[in-house]
Each structure stands twice: as C-alpha cells, then as structure tokens.
N, CA, C and O atoms as a Tinker XYZ file with bonds, in Angstrom:
   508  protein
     1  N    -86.361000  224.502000  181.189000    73     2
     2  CA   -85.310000  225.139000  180.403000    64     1     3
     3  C    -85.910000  226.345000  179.671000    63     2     4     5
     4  O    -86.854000  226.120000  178.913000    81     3
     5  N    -85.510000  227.474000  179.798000    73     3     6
     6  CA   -85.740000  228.381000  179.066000    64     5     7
     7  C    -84.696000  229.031000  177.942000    63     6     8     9
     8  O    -83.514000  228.964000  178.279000    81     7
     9  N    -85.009000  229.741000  176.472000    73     7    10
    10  CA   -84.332000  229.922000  175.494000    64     9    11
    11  C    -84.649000  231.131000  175.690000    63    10    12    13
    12  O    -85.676000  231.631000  176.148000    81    11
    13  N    -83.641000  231.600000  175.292000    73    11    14
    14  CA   -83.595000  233.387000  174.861000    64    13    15
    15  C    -83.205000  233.710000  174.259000    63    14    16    17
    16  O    -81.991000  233.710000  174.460000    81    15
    17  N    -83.635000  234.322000  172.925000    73    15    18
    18  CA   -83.320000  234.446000  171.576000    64    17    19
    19  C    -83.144000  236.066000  171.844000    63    18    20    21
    20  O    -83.889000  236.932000  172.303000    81    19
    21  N    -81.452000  236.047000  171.205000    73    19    22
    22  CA   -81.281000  237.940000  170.704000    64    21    23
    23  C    -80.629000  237.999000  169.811000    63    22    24    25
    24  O    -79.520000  237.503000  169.615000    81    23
    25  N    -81.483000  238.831000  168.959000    73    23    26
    26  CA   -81.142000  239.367000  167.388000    64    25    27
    27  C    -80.192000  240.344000  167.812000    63    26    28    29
    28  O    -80.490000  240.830000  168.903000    81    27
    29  N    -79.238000  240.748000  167.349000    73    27    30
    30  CA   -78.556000  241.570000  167.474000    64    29    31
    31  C    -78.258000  242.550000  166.425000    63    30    32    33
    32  O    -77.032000  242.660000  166.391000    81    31
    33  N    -78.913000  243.464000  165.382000    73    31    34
    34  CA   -78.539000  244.100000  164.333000    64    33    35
    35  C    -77.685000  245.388000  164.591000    63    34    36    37
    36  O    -77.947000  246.410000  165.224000    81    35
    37  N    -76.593000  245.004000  163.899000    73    35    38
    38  CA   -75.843000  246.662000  164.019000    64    37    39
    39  C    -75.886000  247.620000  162.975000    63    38    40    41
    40  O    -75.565000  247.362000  161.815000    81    39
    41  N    -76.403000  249.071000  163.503000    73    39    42
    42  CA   -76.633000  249.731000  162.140000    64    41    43
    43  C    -75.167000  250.800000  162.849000    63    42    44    45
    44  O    -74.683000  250.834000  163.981000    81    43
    45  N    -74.804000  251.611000  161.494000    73    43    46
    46  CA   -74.042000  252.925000  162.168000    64    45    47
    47  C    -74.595000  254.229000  161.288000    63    46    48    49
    48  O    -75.244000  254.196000  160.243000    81    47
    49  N    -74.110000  255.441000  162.079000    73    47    50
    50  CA   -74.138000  256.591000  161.470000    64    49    51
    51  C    -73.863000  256.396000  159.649000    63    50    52    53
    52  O    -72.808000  256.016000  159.140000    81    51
    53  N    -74.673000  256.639000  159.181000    73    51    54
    54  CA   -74.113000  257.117000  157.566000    64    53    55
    55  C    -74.671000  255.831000  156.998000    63    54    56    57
    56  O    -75.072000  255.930000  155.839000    81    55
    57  N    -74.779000  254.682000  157.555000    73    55    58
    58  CA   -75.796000  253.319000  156.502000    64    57    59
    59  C    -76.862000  253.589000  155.924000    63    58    60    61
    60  O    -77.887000  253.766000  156.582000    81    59
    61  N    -76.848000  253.670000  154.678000    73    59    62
    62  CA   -77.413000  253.554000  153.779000    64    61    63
    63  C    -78.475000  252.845000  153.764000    63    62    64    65
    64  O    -78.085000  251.731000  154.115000    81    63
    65  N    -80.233000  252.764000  153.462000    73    63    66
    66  CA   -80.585000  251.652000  153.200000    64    65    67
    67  C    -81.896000  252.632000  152.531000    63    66    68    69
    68  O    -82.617000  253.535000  152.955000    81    67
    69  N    -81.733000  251.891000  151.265000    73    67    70
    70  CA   -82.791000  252.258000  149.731000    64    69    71
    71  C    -82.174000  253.735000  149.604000    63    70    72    73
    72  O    -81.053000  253.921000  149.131000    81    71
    73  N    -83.293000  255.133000  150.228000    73    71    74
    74  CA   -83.330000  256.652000  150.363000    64    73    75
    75  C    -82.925000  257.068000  151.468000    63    74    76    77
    76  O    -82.672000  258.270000  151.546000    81    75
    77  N    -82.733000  256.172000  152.705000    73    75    78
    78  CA   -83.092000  256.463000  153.830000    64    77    79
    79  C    -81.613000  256.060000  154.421000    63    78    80    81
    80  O    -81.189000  254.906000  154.346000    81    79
    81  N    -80.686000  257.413000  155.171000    73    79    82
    82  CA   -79.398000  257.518000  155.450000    64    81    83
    83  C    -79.498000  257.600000  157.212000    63    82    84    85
    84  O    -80.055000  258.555000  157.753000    81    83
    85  N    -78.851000  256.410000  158.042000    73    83    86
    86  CA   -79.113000  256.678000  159.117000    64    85    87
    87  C    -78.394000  257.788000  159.693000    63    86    88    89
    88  O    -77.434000  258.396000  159.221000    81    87
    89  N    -78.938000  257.943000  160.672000    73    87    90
    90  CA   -78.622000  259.195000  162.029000    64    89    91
    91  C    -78.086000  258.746000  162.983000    63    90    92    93
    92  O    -76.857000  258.809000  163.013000    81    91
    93  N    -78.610000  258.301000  163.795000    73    91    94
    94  CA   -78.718000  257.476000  165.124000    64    93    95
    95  C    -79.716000  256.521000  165.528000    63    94    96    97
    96  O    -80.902000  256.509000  165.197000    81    95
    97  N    -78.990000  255.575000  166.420000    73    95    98
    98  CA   -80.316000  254.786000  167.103000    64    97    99
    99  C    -81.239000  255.292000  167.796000    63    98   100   101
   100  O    -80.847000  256.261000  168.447000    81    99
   101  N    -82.225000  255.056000  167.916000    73    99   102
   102  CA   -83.314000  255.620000  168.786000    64   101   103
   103  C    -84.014000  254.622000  169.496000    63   102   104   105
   104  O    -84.062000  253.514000  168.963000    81   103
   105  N    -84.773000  254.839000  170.997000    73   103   106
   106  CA   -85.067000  254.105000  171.473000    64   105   107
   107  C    -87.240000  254.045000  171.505000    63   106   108   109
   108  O    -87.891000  254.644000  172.360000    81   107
   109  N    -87.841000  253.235000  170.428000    73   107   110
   110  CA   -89.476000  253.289000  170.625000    64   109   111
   111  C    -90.085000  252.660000  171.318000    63   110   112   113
   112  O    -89.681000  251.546000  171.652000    81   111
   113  N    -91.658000  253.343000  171.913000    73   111   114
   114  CA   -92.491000  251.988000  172.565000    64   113   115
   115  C    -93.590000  252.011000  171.628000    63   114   116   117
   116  O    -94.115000  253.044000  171.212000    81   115
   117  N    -93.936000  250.779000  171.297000    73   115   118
   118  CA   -94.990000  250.502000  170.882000    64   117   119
   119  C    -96.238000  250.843000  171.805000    63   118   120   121
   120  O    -96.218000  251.356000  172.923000    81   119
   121  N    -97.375000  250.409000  171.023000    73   119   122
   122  CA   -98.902000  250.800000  171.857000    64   121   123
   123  C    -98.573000  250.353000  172.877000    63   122   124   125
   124  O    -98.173000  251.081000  173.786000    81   123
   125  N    -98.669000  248.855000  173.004000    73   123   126
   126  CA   -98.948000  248.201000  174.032000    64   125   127
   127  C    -97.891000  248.706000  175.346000    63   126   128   129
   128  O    -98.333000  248.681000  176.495000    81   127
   129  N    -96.710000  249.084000  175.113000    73   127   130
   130  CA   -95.538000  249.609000  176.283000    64   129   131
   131  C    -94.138000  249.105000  175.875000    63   130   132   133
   132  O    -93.126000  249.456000  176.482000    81   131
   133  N    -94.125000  248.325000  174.894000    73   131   134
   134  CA   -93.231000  247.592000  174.667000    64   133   135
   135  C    -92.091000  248.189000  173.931000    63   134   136   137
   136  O    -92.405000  248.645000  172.831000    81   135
   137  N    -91.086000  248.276000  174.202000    73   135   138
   138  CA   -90.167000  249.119000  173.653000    64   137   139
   139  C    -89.279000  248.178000  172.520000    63   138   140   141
   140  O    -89.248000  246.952000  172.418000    81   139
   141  N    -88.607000  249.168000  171.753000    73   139   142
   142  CA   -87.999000  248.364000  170.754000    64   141   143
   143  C    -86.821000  249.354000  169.807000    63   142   144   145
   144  O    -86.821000  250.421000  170.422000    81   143
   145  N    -86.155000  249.450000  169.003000    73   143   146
   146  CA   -85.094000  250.123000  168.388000    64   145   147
   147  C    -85.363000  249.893000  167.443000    63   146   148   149
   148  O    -85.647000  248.844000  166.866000    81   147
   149  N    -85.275000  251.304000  167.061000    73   147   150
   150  CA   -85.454000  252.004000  165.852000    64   149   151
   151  C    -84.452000  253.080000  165.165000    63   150   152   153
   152  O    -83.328000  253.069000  165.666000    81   151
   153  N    -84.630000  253.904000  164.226000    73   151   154
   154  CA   -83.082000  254.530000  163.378000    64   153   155
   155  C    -83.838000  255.846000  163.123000    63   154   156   157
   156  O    -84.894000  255.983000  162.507000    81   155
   157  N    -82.840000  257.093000  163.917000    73   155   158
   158  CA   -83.669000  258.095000  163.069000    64   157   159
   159  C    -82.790000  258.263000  161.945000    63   158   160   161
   160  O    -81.568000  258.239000  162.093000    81   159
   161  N    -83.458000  258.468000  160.590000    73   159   162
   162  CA   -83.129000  258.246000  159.085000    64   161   163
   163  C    -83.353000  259.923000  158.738000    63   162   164   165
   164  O    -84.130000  260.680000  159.320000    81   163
   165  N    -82.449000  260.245000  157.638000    73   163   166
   166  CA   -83.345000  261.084000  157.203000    64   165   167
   167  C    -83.142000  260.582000  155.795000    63   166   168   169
   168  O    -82.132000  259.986000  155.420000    81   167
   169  N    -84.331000  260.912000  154.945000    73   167   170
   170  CA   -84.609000  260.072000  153.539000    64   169   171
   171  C    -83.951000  261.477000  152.423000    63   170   172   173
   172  O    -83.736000  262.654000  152.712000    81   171
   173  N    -83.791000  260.801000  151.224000    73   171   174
   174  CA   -82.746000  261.483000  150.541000    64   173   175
   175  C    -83.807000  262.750000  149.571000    63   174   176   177
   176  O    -83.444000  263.061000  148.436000    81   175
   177  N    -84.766000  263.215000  150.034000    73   175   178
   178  CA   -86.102000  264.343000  150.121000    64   177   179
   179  C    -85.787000  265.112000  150.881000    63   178   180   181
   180  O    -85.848000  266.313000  150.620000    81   179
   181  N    -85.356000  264.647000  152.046000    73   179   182
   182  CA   -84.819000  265.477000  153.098000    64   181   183
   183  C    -85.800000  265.131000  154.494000    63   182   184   185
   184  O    -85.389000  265.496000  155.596000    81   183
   185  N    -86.929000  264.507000  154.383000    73   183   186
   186  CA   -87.756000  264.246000  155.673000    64   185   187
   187  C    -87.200000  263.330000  156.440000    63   186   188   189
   188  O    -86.567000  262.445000  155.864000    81   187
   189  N    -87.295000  263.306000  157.971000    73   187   190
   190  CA   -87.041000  262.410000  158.976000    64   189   191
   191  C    -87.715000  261.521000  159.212000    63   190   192   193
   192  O    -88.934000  261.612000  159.358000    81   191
   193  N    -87.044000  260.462000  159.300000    73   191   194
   194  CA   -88.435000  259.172000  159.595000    64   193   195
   195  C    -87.231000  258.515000  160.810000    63   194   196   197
   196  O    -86.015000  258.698000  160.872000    81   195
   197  N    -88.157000  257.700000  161.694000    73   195   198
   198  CA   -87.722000  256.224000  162.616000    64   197   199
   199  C    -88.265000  254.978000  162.024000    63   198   200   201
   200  O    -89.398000  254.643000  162.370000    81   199
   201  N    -87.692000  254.341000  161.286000    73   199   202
   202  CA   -88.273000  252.942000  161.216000    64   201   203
   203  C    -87.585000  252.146000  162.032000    63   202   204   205
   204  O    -86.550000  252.580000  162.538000    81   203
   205  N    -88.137000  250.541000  162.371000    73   203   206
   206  CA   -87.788000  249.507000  163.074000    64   205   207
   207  C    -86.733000  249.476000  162.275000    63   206   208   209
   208  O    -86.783000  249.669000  161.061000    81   207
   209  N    -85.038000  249.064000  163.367000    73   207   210
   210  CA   -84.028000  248.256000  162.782000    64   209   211
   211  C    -84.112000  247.318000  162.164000    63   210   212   213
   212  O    -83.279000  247.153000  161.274000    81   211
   213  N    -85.468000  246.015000  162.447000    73   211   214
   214  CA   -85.464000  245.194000  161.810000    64   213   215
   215  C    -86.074000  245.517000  160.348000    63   214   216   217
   216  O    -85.678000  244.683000  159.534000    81   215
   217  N    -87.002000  246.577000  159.738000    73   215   218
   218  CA   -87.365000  246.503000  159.039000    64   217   219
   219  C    -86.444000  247.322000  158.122000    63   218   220   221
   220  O    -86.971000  247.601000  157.045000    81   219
   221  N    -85.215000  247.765000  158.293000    73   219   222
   222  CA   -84.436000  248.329000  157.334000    64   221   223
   223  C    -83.150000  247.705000  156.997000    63   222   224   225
   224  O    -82.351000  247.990000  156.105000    81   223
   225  N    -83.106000  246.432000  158.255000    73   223   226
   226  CA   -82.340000  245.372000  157.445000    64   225   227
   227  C    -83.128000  244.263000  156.790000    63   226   228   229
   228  O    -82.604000  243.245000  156.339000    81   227
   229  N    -84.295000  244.499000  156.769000    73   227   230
   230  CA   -85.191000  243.226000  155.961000    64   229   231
   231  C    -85.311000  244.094000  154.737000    63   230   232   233
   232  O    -85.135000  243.309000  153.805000    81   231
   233  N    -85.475000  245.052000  154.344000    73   231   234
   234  CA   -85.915000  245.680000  153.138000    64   233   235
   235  C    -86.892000  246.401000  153.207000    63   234   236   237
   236  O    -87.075000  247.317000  152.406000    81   235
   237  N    -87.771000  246.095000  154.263000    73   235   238
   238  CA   -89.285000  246.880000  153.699000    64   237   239
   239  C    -89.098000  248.631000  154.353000    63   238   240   241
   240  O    -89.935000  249.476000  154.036000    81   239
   241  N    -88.354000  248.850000  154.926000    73   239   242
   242  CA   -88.179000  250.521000  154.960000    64   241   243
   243  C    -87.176000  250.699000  153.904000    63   242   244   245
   244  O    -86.047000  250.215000  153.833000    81   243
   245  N    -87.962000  251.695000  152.876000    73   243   246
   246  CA   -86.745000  251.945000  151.624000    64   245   247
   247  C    -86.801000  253.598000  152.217000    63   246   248   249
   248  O    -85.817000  254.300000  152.454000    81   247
   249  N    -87.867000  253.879000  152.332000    73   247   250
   250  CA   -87.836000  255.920000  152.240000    64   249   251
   251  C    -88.910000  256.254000  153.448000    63   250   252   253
   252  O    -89.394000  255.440000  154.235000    81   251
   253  N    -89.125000  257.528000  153.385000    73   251   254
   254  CA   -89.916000  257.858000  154.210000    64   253   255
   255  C    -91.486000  257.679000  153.869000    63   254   256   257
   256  O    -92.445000  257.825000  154.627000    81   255
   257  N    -91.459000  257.246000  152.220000    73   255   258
   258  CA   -93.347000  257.185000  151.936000    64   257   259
   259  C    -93.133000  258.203000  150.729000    63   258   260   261
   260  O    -94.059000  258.394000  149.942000    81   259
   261  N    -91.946000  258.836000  150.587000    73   259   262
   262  CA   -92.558000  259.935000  149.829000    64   261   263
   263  C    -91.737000  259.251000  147.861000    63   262   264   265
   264  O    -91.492000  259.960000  146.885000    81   263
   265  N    -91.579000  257.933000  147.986000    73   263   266
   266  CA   -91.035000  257.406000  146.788000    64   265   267
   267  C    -92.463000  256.680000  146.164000    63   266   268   269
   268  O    -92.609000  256.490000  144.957000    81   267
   269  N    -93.438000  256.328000  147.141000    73   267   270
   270  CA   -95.041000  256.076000  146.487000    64   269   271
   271  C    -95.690000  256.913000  146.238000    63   270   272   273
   272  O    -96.899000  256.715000  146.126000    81   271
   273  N    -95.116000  258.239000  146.044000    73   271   274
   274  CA   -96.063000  259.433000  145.350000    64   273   275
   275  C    -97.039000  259.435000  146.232000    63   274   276   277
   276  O    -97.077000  258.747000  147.252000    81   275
   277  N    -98.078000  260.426000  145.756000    73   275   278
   278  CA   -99.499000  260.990000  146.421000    64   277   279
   279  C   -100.421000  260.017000  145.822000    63   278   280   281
   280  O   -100.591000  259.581000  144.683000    81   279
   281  N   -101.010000  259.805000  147.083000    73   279   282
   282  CA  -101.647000  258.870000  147.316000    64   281   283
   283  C   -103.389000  258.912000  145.877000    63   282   284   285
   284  O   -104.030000  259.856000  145.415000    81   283
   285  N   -103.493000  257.374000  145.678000    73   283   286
   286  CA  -104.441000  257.544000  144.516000    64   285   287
   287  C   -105.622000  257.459000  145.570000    63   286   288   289
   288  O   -105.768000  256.850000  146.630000    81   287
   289  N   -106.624000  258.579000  144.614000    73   287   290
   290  CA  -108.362000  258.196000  145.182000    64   289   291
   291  C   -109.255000  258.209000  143.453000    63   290   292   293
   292  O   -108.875000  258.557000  142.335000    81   291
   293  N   -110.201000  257.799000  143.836000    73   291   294
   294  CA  -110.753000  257.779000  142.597000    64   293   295
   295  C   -110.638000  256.968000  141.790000    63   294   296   297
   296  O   -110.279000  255.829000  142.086000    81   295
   297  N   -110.979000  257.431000  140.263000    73   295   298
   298  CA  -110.653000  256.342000  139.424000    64   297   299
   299  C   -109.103000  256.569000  138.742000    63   298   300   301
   300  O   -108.851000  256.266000  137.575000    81   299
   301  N   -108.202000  257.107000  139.608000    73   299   302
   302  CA  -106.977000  257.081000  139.386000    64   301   303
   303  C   -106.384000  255.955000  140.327000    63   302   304   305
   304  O   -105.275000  255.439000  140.191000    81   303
   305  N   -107.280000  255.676000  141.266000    73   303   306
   306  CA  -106.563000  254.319000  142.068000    64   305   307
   307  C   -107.010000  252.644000  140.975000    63   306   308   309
   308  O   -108.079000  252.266000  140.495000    81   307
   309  N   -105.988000  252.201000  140.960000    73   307   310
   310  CA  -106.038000  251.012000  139.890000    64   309   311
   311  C   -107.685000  249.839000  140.515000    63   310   312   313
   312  O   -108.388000  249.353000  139.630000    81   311
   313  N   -107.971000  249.620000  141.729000    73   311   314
   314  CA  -108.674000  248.668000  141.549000    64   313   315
   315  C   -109.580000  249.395000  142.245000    63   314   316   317
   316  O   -109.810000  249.212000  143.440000    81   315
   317  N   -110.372000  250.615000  141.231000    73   315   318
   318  CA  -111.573000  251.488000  141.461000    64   317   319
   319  C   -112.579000  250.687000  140.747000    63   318   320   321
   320  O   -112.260000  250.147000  139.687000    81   319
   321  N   -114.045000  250.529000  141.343000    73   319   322
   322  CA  -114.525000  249.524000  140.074000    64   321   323
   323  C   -115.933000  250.455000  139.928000    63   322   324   325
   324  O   -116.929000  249.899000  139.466000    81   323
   325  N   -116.003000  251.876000  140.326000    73   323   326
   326  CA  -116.641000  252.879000  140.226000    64   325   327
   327  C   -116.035000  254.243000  139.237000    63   326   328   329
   328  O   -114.828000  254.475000  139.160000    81   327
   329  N   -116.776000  254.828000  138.730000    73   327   330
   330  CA  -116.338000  255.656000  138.029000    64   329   331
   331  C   -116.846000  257.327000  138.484000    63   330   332   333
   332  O   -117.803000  257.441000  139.249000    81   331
   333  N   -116.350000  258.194000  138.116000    73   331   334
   334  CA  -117.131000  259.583000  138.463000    64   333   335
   335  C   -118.933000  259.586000  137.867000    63   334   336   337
   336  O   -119.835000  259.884000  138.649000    81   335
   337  N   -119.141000  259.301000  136.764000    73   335   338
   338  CA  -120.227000  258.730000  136.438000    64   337   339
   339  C   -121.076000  258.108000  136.504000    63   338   340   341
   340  O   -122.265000  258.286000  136.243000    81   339
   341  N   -120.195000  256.829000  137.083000    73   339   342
   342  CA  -121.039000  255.882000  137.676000    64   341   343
   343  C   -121.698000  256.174000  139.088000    63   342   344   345
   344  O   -122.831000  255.744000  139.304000    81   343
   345  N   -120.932000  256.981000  140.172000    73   343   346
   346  CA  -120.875000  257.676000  141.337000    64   345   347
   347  C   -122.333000  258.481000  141.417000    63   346   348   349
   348  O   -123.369000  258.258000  142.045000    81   347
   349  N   -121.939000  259.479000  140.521000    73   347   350
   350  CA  -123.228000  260.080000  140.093000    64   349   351
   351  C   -124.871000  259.539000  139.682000    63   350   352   353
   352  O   -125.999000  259.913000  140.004000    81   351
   353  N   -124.307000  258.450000  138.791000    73   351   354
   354  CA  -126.084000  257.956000  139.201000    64   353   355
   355  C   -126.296000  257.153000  139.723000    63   354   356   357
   356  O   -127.483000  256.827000  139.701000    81   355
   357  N   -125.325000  256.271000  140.551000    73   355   358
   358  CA  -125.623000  255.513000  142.031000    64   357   359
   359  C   -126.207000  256.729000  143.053000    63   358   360   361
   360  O   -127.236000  256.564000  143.708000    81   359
   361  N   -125.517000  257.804000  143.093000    73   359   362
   362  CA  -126.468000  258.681000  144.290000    64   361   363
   363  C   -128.091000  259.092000  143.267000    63   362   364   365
   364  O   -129.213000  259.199000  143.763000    81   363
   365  N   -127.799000  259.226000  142.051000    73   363   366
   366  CA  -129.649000  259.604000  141.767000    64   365   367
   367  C   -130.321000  258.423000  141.917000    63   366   368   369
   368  O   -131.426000  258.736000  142.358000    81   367
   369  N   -130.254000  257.159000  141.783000    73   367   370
   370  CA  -131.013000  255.898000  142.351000    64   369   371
   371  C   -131.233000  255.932000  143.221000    63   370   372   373
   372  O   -132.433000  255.808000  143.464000    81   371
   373  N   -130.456000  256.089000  144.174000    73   371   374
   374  CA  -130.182000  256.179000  145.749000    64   373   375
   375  C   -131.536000  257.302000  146.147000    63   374   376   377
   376  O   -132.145000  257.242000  147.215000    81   375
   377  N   -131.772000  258.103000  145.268000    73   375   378
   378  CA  -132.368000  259.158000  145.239000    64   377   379
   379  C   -133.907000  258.929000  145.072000    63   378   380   381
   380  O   -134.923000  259.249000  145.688000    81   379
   381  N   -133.508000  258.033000  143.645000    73   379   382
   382  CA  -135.318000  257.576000  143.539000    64   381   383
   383  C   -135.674000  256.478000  144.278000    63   382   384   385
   384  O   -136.647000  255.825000  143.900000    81   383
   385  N   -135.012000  256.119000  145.356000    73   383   386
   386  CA  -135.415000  255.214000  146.625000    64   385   387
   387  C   -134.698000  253.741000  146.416000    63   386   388   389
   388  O   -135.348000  252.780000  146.827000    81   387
   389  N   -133.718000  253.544000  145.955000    73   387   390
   390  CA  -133.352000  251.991000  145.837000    64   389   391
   391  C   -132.677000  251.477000  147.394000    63   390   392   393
   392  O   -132.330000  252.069000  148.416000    81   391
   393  N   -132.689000  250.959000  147.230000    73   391   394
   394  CA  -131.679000  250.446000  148.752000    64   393   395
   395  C   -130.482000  250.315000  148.270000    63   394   396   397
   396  O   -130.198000  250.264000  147.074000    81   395
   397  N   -129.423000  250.232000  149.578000    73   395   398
   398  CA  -127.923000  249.862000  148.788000    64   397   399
   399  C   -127.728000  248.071000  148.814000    63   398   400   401
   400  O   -126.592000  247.598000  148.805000    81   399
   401  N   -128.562000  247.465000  148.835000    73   399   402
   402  CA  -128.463000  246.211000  148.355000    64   401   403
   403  C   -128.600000  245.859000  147.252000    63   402   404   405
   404  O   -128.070000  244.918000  146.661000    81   403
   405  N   -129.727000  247.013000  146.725000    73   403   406
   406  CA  -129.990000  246.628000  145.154000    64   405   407
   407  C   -129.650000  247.717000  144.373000    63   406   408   409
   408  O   -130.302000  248.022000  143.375000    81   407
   409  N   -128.564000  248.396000  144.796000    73   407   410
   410  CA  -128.013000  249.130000  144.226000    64   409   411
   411  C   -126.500000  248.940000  143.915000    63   410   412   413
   412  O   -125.884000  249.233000  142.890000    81   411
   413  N   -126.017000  248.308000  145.195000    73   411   414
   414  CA  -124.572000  247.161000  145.550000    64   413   415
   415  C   -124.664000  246.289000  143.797000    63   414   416   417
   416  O   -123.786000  246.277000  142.935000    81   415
   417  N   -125.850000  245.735000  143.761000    73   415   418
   418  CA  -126.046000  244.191000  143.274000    64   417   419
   419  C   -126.521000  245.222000  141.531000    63   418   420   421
   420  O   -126.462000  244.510000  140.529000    81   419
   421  N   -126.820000  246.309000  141.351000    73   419   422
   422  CA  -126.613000  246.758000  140.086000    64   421   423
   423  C   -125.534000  247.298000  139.323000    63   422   424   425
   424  O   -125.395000  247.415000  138.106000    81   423
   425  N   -124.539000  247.711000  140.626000    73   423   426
   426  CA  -123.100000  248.587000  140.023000    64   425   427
   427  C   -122.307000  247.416000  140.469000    63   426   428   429
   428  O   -121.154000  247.802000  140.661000    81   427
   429  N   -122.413000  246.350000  140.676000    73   427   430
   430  CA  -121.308000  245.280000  141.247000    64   429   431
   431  C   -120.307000  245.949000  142.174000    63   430   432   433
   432  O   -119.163000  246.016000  141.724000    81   431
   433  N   -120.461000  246.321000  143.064000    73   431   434
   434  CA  -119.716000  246.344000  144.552000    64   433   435
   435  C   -120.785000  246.012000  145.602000    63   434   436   437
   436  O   -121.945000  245.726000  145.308000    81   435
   437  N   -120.207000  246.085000  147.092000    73   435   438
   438  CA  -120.585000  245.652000  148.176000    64   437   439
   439  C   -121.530000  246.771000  148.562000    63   438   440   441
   440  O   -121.172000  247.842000  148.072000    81   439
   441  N   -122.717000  246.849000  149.352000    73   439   442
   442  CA  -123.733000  247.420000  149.827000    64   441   443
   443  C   -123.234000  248.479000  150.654000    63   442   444   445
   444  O   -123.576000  249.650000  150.490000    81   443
   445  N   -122.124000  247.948000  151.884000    73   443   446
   446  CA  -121.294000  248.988000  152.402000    64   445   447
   447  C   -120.537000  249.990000  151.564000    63   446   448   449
   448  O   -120.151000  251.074000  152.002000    81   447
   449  N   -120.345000  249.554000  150.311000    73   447   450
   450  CA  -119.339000  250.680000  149.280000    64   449   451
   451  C   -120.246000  251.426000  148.906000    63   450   452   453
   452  O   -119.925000  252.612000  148.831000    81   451
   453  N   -121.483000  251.119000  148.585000    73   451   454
   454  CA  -122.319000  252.096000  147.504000    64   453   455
   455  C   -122.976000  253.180000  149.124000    63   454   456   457
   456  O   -123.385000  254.326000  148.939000    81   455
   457  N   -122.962000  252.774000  150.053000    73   455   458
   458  CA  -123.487000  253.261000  151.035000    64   457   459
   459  C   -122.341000  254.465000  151.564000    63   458   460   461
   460  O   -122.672000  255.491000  152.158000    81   459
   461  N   -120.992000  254.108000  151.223000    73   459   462
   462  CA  -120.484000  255.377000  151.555000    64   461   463
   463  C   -119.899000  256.436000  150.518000    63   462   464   465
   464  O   -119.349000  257.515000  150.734000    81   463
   465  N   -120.232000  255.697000  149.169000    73   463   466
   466  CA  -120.822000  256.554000  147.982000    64   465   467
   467  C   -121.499000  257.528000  148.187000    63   466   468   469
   468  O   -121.102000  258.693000  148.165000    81   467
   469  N   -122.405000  257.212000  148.369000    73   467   470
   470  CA  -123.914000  258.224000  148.426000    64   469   471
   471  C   -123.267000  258.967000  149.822000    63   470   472   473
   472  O   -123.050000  260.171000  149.685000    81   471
   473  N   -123.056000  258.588000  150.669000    73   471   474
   474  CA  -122.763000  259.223000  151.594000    64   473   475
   475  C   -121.591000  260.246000  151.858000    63   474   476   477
   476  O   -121.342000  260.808000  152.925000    81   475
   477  N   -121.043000  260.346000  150.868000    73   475   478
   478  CA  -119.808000  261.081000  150.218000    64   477   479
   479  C   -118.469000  260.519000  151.315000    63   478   480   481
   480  O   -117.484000  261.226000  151.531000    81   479
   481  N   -118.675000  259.025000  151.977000    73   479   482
   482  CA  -117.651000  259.080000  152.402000    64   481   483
   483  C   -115.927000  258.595000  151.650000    63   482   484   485
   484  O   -114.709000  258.701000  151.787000    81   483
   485  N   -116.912000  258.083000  150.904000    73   483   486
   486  CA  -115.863000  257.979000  149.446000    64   485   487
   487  C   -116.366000  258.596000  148.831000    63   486   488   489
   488  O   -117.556000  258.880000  148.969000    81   487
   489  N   -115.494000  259.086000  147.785000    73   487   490
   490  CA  -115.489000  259.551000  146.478000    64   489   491
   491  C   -116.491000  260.808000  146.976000    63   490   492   493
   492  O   -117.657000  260.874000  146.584000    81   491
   493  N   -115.918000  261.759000  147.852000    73   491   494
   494  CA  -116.409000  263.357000  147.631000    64   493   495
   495  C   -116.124000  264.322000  147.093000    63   494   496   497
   496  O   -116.482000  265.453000  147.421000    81   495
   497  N   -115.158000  263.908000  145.818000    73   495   498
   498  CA  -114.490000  264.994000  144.951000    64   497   499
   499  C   -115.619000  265.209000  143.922000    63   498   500   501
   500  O   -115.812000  266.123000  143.120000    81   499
   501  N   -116.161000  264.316000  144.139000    73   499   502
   502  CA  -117.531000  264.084000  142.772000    64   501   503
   503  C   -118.852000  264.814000  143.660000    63   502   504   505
   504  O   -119.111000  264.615000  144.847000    81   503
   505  N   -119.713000  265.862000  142.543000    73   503   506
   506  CA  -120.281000  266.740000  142.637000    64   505   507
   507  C   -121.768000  265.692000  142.445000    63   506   508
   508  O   -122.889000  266.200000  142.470000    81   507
C-alpha cells in the first residue's frame, strides 16, 4: 500500500504575509533537482524576493531580510566575547609567540576563533 500525501496551499495575487505582498506563483528547484513552489513577493521596501509557499504560510518568511537591519560584526553583535582591544593584544601575543591554544585558553574562546583573529579573518575592521 502506498500513501501520498498533498499539501495543497493556496496563495493569490495581493496576499499579504508580514511585508511581503504576493505577485505570482513561481515554479523552484532546489540543489539537489527537486522542484518545489514558491511566491514572487515583493516586500513593502520595495525588493523582490521568492520564498517557499510553505514558509509564508508557516510564518517564517515575514520580508525580504531587510526588517533585520544590517547585519552585526564586532562588538556590536550581542554574543561577541572579544572586544576591539582585546583583538588587539591577542594579535601582539600571537606576536610574542604564544600558540592559539594558549591564547584560546587566556581570552576564553576556542583556538579556531583566536586563530582567525590574528588572521584577520574575523574582526578585520580592527587595525
């Protein structure tokens, strides 16, 4: 016996959902080949987005991205546990030869974090 489950969501021209005012249906493939329906929206900014049908009758498409503001780096992102300061003399240690294990284990983060510290792959706004 086989089951075949179909969701059926109906969106129309002009539905509303959060910022984001539909257009039309559209037809996507995912990576793998797999196709699926989606809405071109345009958000109330004025940018075009496609999100999944399902995800704009579940809630999680409100806008196009542009209602989370610009994006935080630094110690303007809330769970930074480095500072511009601190940044700075993790690379002069780094400098007078420490390793990033025992440099990880002096600023309390992970060995990989202080490693792309110094390496300016984080935090390269800092001089």
């Amino acid at each position: 016996m086989i089951t075949v489950r179909i969701m059926r969501h109906i969106i129309n021209p002009g539905d509303k959902y959060g910022r984001l005012t539909v257009l039309r249906e559209v037809q996507k493939a995912a990576a793998d080949g797999r196709r699926y329906r989606a809405a071109l929206c345009r958000c109330d900014c004025g940018e075009e987005s496609t999100p999944r049908i399902s995800s704009l009758r579940s809630g999680d498409a409100q806008s196009c991205g542009c209602s989370r503001g610009p994006p935080k780096y630094g110690e303007g992102n809330p769970r930074a546990k480095l500072t511009s300061e601190k940044v700075r003399q993790l690379r002069a240690r780094r400098a007078d030869g420490l390793t990033y294990r025992q440099l990880a284990t002096e600023f309390g983060i992970s060995d990989v974090s202080a490693c792309a510290a110094v390496n300016r792959k984080t935090w390269a706004h800092v001089n």
